[in-house]
C-alpha positions as CSV (number, residue, x, y, z in Angstrom):
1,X,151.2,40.5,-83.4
2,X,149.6,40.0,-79.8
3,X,150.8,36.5,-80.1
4,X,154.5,37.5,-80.3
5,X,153.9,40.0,-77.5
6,X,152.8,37.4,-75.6
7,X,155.4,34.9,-76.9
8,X,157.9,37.8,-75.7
9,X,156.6,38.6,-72.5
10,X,156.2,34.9,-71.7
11,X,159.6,34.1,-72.4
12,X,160.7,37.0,-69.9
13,X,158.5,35.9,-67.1
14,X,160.1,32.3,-66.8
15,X,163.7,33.7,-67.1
16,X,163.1,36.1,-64.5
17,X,161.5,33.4,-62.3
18,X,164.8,30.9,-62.8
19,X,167.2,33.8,-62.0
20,X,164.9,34.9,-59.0
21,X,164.7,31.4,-57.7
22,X,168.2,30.8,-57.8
23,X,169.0,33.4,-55.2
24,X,166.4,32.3,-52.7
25,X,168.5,29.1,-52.1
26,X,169.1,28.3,-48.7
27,X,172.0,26.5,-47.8
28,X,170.4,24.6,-44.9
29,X,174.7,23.7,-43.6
30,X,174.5,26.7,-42.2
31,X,171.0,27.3,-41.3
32,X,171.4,24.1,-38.8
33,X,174.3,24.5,-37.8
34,X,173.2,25.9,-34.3
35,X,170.5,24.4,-32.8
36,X,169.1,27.8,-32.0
37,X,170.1,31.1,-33.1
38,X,170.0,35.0,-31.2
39,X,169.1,38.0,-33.1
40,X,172.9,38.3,-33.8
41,X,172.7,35.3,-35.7
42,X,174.9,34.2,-32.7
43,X,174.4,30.3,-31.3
44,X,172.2,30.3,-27.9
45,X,174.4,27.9,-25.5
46,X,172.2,25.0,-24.6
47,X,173.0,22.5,-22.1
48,X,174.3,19.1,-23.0
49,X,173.2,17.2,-20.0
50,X,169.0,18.3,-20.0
51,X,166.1,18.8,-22.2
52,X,165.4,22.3,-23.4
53,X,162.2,23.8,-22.8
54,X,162.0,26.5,-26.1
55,X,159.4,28.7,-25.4
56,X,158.3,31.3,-28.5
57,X,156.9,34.1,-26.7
58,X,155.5,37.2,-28.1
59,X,156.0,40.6,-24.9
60,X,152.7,41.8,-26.9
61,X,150.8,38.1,-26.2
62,X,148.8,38.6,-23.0
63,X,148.6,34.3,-22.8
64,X,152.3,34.0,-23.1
65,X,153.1,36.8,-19.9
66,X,150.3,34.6,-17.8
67,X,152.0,30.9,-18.6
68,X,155.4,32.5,-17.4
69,X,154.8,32.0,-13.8
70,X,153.1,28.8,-14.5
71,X,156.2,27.9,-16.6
72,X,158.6,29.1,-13.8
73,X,156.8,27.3,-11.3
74,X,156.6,23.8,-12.2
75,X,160.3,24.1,-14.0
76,X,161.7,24.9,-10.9
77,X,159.9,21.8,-8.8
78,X,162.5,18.8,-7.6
79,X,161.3,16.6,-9.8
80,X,162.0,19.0,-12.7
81,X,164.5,21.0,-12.0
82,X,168.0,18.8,-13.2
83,X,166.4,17.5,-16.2
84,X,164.9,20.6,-18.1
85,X,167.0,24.1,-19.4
86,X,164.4,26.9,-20.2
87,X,165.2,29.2,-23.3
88,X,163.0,31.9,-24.4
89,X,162.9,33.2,-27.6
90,X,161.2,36.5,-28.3
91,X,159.6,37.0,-32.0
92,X,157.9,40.7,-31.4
93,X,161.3,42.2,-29.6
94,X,164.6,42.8,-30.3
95,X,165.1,43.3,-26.4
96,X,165.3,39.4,-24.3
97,X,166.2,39.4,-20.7
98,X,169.1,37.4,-19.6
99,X,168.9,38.1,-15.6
100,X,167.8,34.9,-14.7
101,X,170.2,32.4,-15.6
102,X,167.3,29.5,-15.0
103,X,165.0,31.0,-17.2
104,X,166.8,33.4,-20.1
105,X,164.7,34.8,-23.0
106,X,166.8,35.9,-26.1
107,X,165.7,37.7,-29.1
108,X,165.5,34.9,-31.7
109,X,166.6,35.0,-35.3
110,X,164.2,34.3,-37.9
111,X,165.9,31.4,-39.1
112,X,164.7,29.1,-36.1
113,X,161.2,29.2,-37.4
114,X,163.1,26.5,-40.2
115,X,163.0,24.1,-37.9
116,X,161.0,25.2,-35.0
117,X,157.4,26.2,-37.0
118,X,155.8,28.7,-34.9
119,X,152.1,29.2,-36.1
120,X,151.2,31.9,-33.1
121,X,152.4,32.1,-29.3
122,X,152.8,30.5,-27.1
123,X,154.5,27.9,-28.6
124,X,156.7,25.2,-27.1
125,X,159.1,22.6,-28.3
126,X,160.8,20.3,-25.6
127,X,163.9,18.9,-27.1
128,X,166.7,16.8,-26.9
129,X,170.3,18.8,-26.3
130,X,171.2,17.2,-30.0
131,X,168.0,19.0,-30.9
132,X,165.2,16.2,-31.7
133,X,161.8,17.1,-31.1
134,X,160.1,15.6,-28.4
135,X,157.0,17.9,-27.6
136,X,155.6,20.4,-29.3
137,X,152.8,22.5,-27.1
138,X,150.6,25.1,-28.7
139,X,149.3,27.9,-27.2
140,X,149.1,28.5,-22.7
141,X,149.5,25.9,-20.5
142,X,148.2,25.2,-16.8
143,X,150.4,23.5,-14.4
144,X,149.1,20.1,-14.2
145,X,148.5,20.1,-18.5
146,X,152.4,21.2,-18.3
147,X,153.6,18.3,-15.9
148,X,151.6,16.0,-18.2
149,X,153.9,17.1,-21.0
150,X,157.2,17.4,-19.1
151,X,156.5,14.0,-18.2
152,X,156.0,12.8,-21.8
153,X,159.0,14.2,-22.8
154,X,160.6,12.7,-20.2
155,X,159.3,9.2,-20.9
156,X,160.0,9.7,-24.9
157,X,163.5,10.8,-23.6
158,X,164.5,7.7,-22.0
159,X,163.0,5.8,-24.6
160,X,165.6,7.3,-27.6
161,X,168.1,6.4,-25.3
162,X,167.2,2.7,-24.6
163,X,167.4,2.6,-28.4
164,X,170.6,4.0,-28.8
């Protein structure tokens, strides 16, 4: 007897799973279409002609409110400032601030943690405009640790492109 309850109950468990597997497909065509996605599920323009600068920032995060001065600071520099785009994207707001055109921070749709991993904040990716990593930072930076890394980026930048 128990083994035909457990036979039964078995047999249920691994149809349920299939059928509950099936719908958590994800049809990754439409995830990446967009580089990077609002909280409307609406494409973030990035530029074509610099590297982006994504910045996942939390409003609660103490560390990321700090590195946004340092950020702004060094991003805005001569030697910086025609070759990096600076996006923000907010994961503990649906509220971003767009009054800076230099430096916009959008509420971010959970779908760019598929390609952008975010493991706490601050976290940066510096990438190309087609969207190929170059940088990922973790956690605050200082100003000179953040020239060291815009400069790596820009050095692995021109090194795709000599092999294109």
């Amino acid at each position: 007897m128990m083994k035909k309850v457990f036979s039964a109950f078995l047999m249920f468990l691994i149809i349920f799973l299939s059928f509950s597997c099936q719908k958590e497909k994800v049809d990754n065509k439409k995830v990446f279409k967009s580089i990077l996605l609002s909280a409307d599920g609406k494409p973030i323009p990035l530029p074509k002609d610099k590297l982006i600068f994504v910045n996942f920032l939390a409003y609660s995060c103490t560390s990321c409110m700090k590195e946004m001065p340092v950020i702004k600071k060094v991003l805005s520099e001569p030697k910086y400032k025609n070759k990096f785009q600076f996006i923000g994207i907010v994961i503990d707001s649906n509220k971003g601030d767009l009054t800076d055109p230099n430096f916009p921070i959008y509420p971010g749709d959970k779908r760019n943690f598929i390609r952008f991993p975010v493991r706490g904040t601050p976290t940066t990716y510096i990438i190309t405009p087609e969207g190929k990593k170059l940088l990922v930072i973790f956690g605050a930076v200082t100003e000179e640790n953040l020239r060291k890394f815009l400069d790596q980026a820009i050095q692995k930048a021109e090194s795709l492109k000599k092999k294109s």
